[in-house]
N, C-alpha and C positions, 0 to 999 in steps of 0.2 A: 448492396442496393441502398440507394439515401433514403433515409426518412422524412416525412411529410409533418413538419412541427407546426402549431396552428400558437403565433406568434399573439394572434387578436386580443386583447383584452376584454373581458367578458364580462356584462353586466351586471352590478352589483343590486343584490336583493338584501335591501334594509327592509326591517321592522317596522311597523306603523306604529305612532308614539298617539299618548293619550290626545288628544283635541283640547284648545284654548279651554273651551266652555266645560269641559268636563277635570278642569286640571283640580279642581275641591276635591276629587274622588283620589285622585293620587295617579300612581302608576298604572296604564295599562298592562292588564294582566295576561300572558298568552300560556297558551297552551301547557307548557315545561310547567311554570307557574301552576296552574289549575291542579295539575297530575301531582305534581306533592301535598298540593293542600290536603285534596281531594283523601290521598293514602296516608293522609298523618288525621285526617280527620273520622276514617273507616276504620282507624290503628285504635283511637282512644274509645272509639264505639266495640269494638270488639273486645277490650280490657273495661270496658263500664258492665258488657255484656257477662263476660267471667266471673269476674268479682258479684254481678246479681246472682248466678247460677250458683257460688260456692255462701253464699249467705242464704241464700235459700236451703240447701242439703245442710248447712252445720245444726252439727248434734249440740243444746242446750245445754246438757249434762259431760260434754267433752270436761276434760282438765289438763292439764299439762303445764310444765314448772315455769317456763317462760312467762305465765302471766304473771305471778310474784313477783320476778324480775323486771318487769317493762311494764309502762301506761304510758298513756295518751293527755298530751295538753288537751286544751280548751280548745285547739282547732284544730284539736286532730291527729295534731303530728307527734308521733312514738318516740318515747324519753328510754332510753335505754342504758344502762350499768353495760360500762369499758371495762371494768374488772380490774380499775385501780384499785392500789389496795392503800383503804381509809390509815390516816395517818395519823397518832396521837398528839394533843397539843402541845408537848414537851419538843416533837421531832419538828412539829411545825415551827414552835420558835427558834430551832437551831438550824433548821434551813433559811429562815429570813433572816437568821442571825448572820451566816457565811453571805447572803446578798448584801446586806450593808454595811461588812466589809469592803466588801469588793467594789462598792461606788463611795466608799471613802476613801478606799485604796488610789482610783482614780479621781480623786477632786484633791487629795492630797499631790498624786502628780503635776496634775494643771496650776495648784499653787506653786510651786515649784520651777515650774514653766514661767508663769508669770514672773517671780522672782527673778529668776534670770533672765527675762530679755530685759526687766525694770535695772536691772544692775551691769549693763552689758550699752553701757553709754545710749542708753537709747532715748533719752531723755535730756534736756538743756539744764544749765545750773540754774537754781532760782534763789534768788535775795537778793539784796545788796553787798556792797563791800566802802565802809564809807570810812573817809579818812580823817583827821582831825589835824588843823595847823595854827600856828600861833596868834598869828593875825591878819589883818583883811590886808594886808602886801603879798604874804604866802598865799592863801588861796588865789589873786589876781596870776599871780606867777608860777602856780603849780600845773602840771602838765599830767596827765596819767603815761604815760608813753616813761619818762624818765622815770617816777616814784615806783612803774613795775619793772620796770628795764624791758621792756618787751618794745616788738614792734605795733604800729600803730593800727593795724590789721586786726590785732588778735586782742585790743582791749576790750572788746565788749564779749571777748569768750570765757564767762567766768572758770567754764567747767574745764578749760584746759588751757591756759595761758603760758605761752611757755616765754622763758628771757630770753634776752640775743644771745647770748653764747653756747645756748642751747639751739638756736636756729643756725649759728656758723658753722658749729660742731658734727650738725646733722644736715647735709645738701638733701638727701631724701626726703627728711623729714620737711624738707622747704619744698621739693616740689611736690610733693603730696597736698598742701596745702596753699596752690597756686594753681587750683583747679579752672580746668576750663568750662565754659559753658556747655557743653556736650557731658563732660566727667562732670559737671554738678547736678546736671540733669537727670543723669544715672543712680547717682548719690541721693538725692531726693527722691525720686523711683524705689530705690531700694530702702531707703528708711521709709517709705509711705507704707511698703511689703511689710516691714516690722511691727507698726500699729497697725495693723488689717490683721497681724498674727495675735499679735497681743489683743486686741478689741474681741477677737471668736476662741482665747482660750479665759480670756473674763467671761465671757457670754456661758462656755461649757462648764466655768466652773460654778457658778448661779445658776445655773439646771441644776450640776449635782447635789448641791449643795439641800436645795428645794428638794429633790427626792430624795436624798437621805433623811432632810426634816420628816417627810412624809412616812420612809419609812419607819424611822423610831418611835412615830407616833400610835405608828399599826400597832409596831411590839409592845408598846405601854399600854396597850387596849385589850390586850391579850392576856395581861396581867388579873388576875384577883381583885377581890376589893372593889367597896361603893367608889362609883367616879361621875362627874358632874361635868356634863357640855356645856363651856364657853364660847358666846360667838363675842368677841372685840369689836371697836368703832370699826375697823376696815374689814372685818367681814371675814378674818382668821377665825379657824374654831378650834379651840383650846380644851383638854380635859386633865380635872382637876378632883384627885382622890383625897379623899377622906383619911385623916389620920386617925394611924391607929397602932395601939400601943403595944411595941413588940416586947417578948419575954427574953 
């Protein structure tokens, strides 16, 4: 027997939203709304009620070891012992002894880092190279092209200039530096990659650097002995012990 499927699309019941003149108030609140307020506001009244009921019954003269253990700040809120166990000044300074290793460890890497991309041609040659000739005929008639034997392409490369017979000798080495506009585009793309590397491992190693100052400072404060805080013109604060005469 077919079934009677009721295709109709059926009237959609939206929500009434809050009114122009009343939108200062906020969202219109319905019903769902009301019924949690309502049961988280009856939750904290019956937990204010509790807590008067057991303040009211407690015995004056109770004791118990927890109070030795625990207090209360200034608003109330209970300071409590984790049950680390307290640790003498000697262990303290060989635990922040092993910490500033270990961020010296790493800013000694990052120099290192830097080292090697500064040595790793990533940089142009800089100075001059200047030549001396007998007199004002020679320098009219001096040509830089001849007096390096190179081609005339590669004079202004100090950092790698290479001579013709070294360009004949090596076809690769010719087309490798007969870049195309595309291949130079790339070239400049990827050396821009190399200073964006080198520019965030100068930046990490100037942190480290900064927090190892920071913390050797802690450790020398940790030390014995009269010491005296310096603040300098920029606002560094410096401390400065007292000598004193070892046996």
């Amino acid at each position: 027997m077919a079934r009677l499927v009721h295709n109709v699309q059926k009237k959609q019941h939206r929500e009434r939203g809050q009114k122009d003149s009343r939108a200062r108030y906020g969202l219109l609140e319905k019903k769902k709304d009301y019924r949690l307020r309502a049961a988280d506001y009856h939750k904290k009244q019956a937990a204010l009620k509790a807590l008067k009921e057991r303040a009211k019954q407690h015995n004056p003269d109770e004791y118990y070891h927890a109070m030795t253990r625990r207090r209360t700040d200034d608003k109330g809120i209970l300071i409590a012992d984790r049950g680390n166990e307290v640790l003498s000044v000697d262990q303290v300074k060989l635990l922040k002894t092993q910490d500033v290793n270990y961020v010296r460890t790493m800013r000694l890497n990052e120099l290192n880092k830097i080292q090697r991309q500064q040595d790793g041609k990533l940089f142009q040659g800089s100075g001059k190279h200047t030549v001396f000739v007998d007199s004002e005929k020679e320098r009219q008639l001096f040509t830089p092209e001849a007096y390096f034997g190179t081609d005339s392409s590669l004079v202004d490369n100090r950092e790698n200039r290479l001579r013709n017979e070294q360009l004949y000798s090596n076809t690769t080495l010719v087309d490798s530096l007969l870049l195309t506009p595309k291949a130079k585009d790339k070239a400049d793309e990827k050396k821009l990659k190399q200073y964006k590397s080198l520019q965030r491992s100068i930046a990490k190693e100037k942190q480290l650097r900064e927090v190892e100052t920071i913390m050797n400072q802690n450790l020398e404060k940790m030390k014995n002995g009269n010491k005296k805080k310096i603040v300098d013109n920029n606002g560094k604060v410096h401390f400065k012990w007292k000598n004193q005469r070892k046996r």
